[in-house]
C-alpha positions in Angstrom: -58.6 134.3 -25.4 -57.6 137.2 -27.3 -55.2 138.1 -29.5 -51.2 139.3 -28.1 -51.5 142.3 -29.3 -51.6 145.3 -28.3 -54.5 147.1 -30.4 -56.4 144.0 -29.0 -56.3 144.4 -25.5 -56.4 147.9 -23.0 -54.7 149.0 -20.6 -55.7 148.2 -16.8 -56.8 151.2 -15.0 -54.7 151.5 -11.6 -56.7 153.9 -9.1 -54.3 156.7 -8.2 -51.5 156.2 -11.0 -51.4 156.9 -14.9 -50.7 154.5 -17.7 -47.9 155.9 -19.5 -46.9 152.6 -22.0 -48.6 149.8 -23.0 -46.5 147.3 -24.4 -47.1 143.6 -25.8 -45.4 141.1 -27.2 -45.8 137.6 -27.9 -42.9 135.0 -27.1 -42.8 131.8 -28.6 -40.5 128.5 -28.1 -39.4 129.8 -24.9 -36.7 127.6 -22.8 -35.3 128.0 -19.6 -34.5 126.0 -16.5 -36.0 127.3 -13.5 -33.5 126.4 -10.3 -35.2 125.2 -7.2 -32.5 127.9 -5.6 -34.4 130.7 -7.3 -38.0 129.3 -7.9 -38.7 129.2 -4.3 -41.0 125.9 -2.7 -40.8 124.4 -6.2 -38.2 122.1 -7.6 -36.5 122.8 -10.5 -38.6 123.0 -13.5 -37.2 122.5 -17.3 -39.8 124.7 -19.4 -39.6 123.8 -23.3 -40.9 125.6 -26.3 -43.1 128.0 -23.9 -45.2 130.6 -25.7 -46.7 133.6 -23.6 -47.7 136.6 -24.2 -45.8 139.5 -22.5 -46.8 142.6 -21.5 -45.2 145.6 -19.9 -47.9 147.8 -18.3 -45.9 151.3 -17.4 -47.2 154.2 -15.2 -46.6 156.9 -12.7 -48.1 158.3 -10.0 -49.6 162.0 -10.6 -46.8 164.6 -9.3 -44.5 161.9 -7.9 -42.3 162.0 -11.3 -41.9 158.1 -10.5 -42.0 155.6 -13.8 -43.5 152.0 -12.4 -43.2 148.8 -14.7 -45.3 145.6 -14.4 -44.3 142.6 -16.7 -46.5 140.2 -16.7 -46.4 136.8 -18.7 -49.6 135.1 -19.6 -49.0 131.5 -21.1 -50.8 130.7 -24.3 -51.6 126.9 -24.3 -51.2 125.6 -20.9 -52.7 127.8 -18.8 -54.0 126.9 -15.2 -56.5 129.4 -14.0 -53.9 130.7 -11.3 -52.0 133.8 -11.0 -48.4 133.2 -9.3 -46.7 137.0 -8.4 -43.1 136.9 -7.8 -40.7 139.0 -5.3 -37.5 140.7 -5.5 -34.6 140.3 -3.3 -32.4 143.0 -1.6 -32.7 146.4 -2.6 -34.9 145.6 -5.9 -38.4 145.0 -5.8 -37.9 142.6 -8.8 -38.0 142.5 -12.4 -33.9 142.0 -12.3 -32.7 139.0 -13.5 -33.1 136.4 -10.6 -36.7 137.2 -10.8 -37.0 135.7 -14.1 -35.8 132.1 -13.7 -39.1 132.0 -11.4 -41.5 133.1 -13.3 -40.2 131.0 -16.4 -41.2 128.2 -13.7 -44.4 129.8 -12.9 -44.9 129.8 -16.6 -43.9 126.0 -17.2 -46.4 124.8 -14.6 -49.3 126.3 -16.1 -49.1 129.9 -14.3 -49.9 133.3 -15.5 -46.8 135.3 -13.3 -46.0 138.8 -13.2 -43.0 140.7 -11.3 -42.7 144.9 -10.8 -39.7 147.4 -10.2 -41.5 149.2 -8.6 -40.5 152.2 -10.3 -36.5 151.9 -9.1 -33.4 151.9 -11.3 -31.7 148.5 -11.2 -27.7 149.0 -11.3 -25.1 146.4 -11.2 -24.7 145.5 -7.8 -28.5 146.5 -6.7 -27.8 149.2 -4.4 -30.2 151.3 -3.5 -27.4 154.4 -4.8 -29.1 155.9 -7.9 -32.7 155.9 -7.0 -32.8 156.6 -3.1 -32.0 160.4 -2.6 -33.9 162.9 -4.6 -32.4 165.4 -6.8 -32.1 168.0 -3.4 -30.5 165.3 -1.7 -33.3 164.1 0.2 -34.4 160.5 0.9 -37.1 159.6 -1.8 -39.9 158.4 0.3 -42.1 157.8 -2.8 -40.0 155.4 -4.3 -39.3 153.7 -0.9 -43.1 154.0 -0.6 -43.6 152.3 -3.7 -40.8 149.3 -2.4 -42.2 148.7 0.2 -45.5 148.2 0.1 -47.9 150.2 -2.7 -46.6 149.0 -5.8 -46.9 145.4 -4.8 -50.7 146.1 -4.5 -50.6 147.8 -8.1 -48.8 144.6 -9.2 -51.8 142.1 -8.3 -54.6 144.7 -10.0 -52.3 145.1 -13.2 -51.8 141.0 -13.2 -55.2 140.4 -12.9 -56.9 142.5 -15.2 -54.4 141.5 -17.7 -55.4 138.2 -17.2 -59.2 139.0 -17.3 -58.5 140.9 -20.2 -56.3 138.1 -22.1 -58.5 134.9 -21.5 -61.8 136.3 -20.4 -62.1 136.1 -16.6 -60.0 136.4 -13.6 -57.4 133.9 -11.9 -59.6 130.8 -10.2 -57.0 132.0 -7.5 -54.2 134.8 -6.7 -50.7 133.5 -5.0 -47.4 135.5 -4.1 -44.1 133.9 -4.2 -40.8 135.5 -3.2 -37.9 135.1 -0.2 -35.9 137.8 1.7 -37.3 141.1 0.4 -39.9 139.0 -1.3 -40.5 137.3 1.7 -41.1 140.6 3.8 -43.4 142.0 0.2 -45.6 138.5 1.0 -45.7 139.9 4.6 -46.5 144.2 3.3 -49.5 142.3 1.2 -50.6 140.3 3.9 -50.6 143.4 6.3 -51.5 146.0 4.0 -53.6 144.5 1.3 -55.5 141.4 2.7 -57.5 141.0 -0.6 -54.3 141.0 -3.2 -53.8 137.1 -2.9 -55.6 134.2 -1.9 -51.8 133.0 -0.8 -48.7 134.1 0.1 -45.7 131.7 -0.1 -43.5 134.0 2.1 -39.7 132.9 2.8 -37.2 133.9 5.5 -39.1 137.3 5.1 -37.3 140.5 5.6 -39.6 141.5 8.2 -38.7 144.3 11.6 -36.7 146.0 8.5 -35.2 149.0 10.6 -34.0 145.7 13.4 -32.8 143.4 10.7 -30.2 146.2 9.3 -29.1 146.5 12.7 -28.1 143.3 12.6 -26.8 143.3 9.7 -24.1 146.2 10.7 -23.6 145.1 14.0 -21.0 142.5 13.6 -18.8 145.5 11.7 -19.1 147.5 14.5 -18.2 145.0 16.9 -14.8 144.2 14.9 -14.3 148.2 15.0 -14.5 148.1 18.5 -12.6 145.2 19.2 -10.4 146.1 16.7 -9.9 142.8 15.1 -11.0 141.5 11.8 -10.3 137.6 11.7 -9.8 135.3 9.0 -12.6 134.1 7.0 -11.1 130.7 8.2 -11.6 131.3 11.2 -14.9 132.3 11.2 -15.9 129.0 9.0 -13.8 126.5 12.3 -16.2 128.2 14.6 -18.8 127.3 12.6 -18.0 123.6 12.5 -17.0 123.6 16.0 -20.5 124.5 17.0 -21.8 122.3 14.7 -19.5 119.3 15.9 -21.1 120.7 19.7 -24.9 120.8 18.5 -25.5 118.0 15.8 -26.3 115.1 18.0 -29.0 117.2 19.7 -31.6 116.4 17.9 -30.7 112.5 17.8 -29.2 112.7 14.2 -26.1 113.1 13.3 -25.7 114.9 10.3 -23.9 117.9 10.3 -26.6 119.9 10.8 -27.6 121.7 14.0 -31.7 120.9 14.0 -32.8 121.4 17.9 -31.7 125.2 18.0 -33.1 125.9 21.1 -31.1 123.1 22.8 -27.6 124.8 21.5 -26.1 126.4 24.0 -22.0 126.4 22.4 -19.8 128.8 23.5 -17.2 129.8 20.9 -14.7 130.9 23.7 -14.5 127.2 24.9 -12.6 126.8 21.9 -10.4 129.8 22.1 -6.8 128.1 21.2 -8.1 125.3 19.1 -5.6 124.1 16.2 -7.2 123.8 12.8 -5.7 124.3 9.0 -6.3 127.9 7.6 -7.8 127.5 3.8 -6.7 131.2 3.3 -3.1 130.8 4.4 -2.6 127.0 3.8 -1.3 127.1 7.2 -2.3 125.5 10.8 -3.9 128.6 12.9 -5.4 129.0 16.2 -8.9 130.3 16.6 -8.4 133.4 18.5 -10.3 135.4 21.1 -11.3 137.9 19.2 -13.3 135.7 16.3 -14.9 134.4 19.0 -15.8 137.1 20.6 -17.3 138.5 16.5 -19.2 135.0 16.8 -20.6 135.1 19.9 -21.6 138.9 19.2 -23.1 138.1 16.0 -25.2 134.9 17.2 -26.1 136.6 20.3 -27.1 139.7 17.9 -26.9 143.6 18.5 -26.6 145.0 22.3 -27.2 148.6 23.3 -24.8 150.6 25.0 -26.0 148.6 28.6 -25.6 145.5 27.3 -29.6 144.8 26.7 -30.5 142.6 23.4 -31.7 145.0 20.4 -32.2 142.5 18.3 -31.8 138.7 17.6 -29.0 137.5 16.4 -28.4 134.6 13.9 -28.6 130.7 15.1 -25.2 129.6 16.4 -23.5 127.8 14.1 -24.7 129.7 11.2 -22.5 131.1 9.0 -20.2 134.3 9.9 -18.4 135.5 7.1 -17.9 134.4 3.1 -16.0 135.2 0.1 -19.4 134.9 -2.5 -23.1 135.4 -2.3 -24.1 132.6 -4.9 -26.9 130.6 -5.9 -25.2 127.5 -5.1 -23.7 128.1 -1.8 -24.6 131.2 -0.4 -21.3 131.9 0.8 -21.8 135.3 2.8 -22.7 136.8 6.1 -22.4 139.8 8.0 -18.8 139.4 10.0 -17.1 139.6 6.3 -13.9 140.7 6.2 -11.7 141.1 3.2 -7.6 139.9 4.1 -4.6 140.8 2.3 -1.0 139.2 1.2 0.6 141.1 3.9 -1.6 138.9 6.9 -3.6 142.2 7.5 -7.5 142.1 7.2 -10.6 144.5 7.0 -14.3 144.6 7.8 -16.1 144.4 4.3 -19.9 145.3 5.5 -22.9 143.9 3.6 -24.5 146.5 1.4 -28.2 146.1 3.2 -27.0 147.6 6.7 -24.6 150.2 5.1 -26.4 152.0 2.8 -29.6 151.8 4.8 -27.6 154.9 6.9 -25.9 156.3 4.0 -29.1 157.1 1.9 -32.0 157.0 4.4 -31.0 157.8 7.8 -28.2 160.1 7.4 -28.9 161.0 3.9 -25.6 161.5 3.1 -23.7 159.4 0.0 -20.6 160.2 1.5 -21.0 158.8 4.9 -18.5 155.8 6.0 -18.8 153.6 8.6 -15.6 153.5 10.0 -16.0 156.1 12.3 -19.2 154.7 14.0 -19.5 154.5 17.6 -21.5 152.3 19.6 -23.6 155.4 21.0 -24.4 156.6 17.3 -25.1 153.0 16.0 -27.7 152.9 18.8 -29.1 156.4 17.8 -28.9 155.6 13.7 -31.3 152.7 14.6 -33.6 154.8 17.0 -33.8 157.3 14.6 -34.8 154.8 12.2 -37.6 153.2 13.7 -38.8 157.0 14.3 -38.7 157.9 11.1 -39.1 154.7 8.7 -41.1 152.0 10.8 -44.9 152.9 9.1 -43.5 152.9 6.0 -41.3 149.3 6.0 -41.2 148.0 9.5 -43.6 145.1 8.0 -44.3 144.3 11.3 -48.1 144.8 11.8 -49.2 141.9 13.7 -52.7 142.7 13.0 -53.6 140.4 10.3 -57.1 139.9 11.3 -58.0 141.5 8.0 -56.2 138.9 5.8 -57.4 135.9 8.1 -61.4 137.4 8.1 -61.2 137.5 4.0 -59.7 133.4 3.9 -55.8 134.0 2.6 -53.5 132.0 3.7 -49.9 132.5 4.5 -47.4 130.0 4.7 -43.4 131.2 5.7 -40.9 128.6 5.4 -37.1 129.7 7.3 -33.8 128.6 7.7 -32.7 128.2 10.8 -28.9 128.4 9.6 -29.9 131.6 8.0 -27.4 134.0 8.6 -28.7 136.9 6.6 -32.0 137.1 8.3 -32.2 135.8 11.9 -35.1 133.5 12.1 -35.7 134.2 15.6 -37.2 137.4 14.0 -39.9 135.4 12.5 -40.1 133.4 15.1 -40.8 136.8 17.1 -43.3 137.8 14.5 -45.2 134.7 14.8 -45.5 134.8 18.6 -46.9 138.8 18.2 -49.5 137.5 15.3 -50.4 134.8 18.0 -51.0 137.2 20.7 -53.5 139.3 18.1 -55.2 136.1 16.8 -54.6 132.9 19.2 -55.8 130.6 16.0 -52.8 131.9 14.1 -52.1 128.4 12.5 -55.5 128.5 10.6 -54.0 130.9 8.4 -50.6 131.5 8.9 -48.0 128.8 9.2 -44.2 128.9 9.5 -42.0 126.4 9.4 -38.2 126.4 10.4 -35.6 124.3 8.1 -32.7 122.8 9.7 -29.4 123.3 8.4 -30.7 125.7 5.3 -28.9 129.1 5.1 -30.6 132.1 3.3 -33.4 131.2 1.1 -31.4 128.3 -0.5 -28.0 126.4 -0.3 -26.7 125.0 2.9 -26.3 121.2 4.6 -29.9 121.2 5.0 -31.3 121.8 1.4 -34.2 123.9 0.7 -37.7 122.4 0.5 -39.3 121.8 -3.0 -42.8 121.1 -2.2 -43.7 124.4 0.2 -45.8 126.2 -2.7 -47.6 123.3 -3.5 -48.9 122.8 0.5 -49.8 126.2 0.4 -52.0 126.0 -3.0 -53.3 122.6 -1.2 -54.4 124.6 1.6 -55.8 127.7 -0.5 -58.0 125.5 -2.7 -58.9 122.3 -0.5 -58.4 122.9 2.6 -55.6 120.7 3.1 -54.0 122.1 6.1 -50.4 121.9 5.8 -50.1 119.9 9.4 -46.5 118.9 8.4 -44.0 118.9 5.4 -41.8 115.9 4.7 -38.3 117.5 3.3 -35.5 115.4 1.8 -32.1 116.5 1.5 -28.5 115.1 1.0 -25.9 115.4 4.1 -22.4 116.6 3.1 -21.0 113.0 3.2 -23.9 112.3 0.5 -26.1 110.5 2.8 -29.8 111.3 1.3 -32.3 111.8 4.2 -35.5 113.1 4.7 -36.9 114.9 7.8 -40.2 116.4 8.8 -40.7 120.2 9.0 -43.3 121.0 11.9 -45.5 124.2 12.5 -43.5 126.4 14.6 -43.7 126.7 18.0 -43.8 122.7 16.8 -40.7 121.0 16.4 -39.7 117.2 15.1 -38.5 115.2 17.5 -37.3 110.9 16.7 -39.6 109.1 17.6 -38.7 106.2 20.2 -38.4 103.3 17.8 -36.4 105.2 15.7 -33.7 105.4 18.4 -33.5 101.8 18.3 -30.0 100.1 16.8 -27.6 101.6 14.7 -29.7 103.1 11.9 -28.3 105.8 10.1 -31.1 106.9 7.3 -34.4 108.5 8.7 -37.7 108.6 6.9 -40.0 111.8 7.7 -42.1 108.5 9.0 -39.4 108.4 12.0 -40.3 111.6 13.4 -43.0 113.1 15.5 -44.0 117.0 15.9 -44.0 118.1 19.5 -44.0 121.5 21.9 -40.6 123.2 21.2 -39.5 125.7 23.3 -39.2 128.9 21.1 -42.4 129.9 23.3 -39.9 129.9 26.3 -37.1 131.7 24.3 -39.9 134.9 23.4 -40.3 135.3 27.2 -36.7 135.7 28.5 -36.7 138.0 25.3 -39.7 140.1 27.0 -37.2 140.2 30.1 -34.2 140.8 29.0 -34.7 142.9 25.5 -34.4 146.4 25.4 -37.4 147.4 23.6 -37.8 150.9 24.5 -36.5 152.0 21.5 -38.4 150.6 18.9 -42.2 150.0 18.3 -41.9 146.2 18.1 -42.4 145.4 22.2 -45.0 142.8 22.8 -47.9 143.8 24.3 -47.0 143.8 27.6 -43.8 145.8 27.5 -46.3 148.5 24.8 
């Protein structure tokens, strides 16, 4: 091992880009807590008195006038032989501050860990504003270039010559953690760059980007055209009511909607139901309207004719929300923002909006509110024209990555009601059709009752990474997950998480009596029937404008 300094070490070479700074720096009796919300298939991990050395690798790519940093933290006593990258979230590749709870957990288990921002300014609220037009108002397609895929490559070859360089070989093995955007970078390595990681812990991944803002916007537009914007209160009874409809499918009842492709509620059959408004403090009536937003958001985005564009969230997942936290993850994409004077407003998500503002229309200036339904159709097939080859991330083809041994493993909430994890699902089934022994590299399992990445009645599972590294290094096939979590009346439970199109199911015996508290031991994996689900959405779907059609609609 050599010394933290920087006259002791050099500065990787990165084909195609130019070392501009070289900066190192040793850290010593480092604490943090690393949440299990931000440290993704880990549980939370108290690091004490940590010393690492840090180094910030910075560099630009000949003509592009771009200015890339990779910080990566190599631990000084404890290190295990393994490299563990971590991911960014929403419009930041990483390096922002939820990045670095993780990699102080990567750093208290042993890992060396590393994180890049991919050469983007980070403001407050992580919009895309200050980096994504060029100075002659164009969109910058070599910093979305670098976002979306080619810095995350630079990332693994700076991490692991640093770590060559600091203790005097290479990482045993390479691993990529991150959810969301992270999620869909795991998915731009697997696609792109086969030979970056030996694993790629990849959650509720970002993937069919130009489909998912589409989503993402649609429930705005639908309250424009309606022209109703209900109550946040509203939005959470529907909720509830299509939980109260759905919980009992799977033979548990715990406030969690686990058989998805058994729901079939309809929020209109509720149309007129009393319940007590939290905004107002006063007893309301869930309107037509918010159900008509909920069954347009669950359903997802239509065309003009009424065909499917994309998938919508699970029904019953969350609609709307006052606070994106790491806690409860209070948000979704029918938000509206209500006044003292009963009057409300559609408040849209920033991922959807400024996706047109900076990137398809290219104009800052550009506002929503005068969106039709014809030019929401034509913003998104202009789009996928235009930005699909560059972070679509939705290259099925991942012969590459299963030929050189990776392994992938994507865990998804099926309450997640940023990304719709049918989208995965979707992905899964296309990989499938490329490579029929998809599950010997590439696994994805679907969490009940967990909402984006982390929070929700469901819980978030703590032991994904680990299966994953199990797999990587012994062969350990991940052929389920046991998952404990704690019901909202506090009644701790455990369930088991099956290989998608798999899905747990009680066993017999477990029927039996009046027993309330399961075991993972009390389930059993069998055939869901997402498989079904993919071919009424060859049939009905309209996928003539966009480039992700299965193969027999291509």
């Amino acid at each position: 091992m050599l010394a933290c300094a920087a006259n002791a070490l050099s500065a990787p070479v990165i084909p195609g880009a130019e070392v501009t700074a070289f900066d190192v720096g040793l850290v010593k009796n480092y604490n943090a807590t690393a949440s299990q919300y931000l440290y993704y298939g880990h549980p939370t991990v108290v690091v004490e008195n940590a010393s690492f050395c840090n180094i910030t690798v910075t560099y630009t790519h000949p003509g592009a006038n771009d200015s890339v940093h990779v910080e990566t933290w190599l631990p000084v006593d404890n290190y295990n032989g393994r490299l563990q990258s971590i991911g960014g979230g929403g419009w930041v590749a990483g390096r922002y501050p939820p990045t670095y709870p993780a990699m102080a957990g990567a750093i208290g288990q042993g890992y060396a860990t590393s994180t890049t921002d991919a050469g983007l300014l980070v403001q407050a609220d992580y919009g895309p504003d200050i980096w994504a037009l060029t100075k002659d108002g164009r969109p910058n397609m070599q910093l979305l270039t670098n976002f979306a895929s080619l810095s995350l490559n630079e990332q693994a070859i700076v991490a692991k010559a640093l770590i060559e360089a600091f203790y005097g070989q290479p990482p045993e093995y390479s691993y990529y953690n991150g959810c969301s955007q992270g999620g869909r970078q795991g998915m731009a390595l697997a696609q792109r760059y086969p030979d970056a990681y030996d694993g790629i812990h990849a959650g509720a991944p970002a993937i069919f980007w130009n489909n998912l803002m589409s989503y993402l916007f649609w429930p705005q537009l639908y309250m424009n055209l309606i022209g109703a914007y209900p109550y946040l209160c509203e939005f959470k009874a529907l909720a509830e009511e299509a939980v109260k409809a759905c919980d009992h499918l799977d033979g548990v009842e715990d406030g969690i909607i686990a058989d998805d492709g058994a729901c079939t509620f309809d929020p209109s059959s509720v149309v007129g139901r009393a319940f007590l408004c939290a905004d107002t403090g006063k007893a309301k009536l869930i309107s037509s309207e918010a159900a008509q937003v909920a069954n347009a958001t669950w359903s997802g985005p239509r065309t003009t004719e009424g065909k499917l564009m994309w998938y919508g969230s699970n029904i019953g997942s969350p609609l709307s929300g006052s606070a994106i936290t790491d806690l409860t993850n209070d948000i979704g994409p029918a938000r509206t923002r209500c006044f003292q004077n009963g009057s409300c407003i559609g408040e849209p998500l920033g991922l959807g909006e400024a996706w047109i503002k900076y990137f398809v229309e290219a104009d800052p200036t550009w506002t929503y509110k005068n969106m039709t339904h014809e030019s929401f159709q034509n913003y998104f097939h202009k789009a996928n024209m235009l930005y699909d080859s560059v972070i679509g991330t939705q290259d099925s083809n991942l012969s590459a990555f299963h030929r050189r041994g990776g392994k992938m493993l994507t865990y998804h909430g099926m309450s997640d009601q940023i990304i719709p994890v049918k989208g995965t699902e979707h992905y899964h089934n296309l990989v499938r059709e490329q490579v029929p022994e998809v599950n010997d590299f590439y696994r994805l399992f679907k969490v009940p009752g967990l909402l984006h990445c982390a929070g929700g009645p469901g819980g978030q599972p703590t032991n994904t990474f680990d299966a994953l590294r199990a797999w990587v290094e012994n062969g350990s096939v991940p052929e389920t997950i046991s998952h404990a979590y704690t019901t909202a009346a506090g009644r701790k439970q455990e369930r088991l998480l099956c290989p998608f199109p798999m899905k747990a199911q009680l066993k017999a015996c477990a029927h039996s009596g009046k027993k309330k508290t399961f075991t993972a031991k009390d389930y059993e994996c069998v055939q869901g029937d997402e498989e079904d689900r993919y071919g009424v959405m060859r049939q009905h779907a309209d996928f003539s404008w966009t480039a992700v059609a299965p193969k027999s609609q291509r």
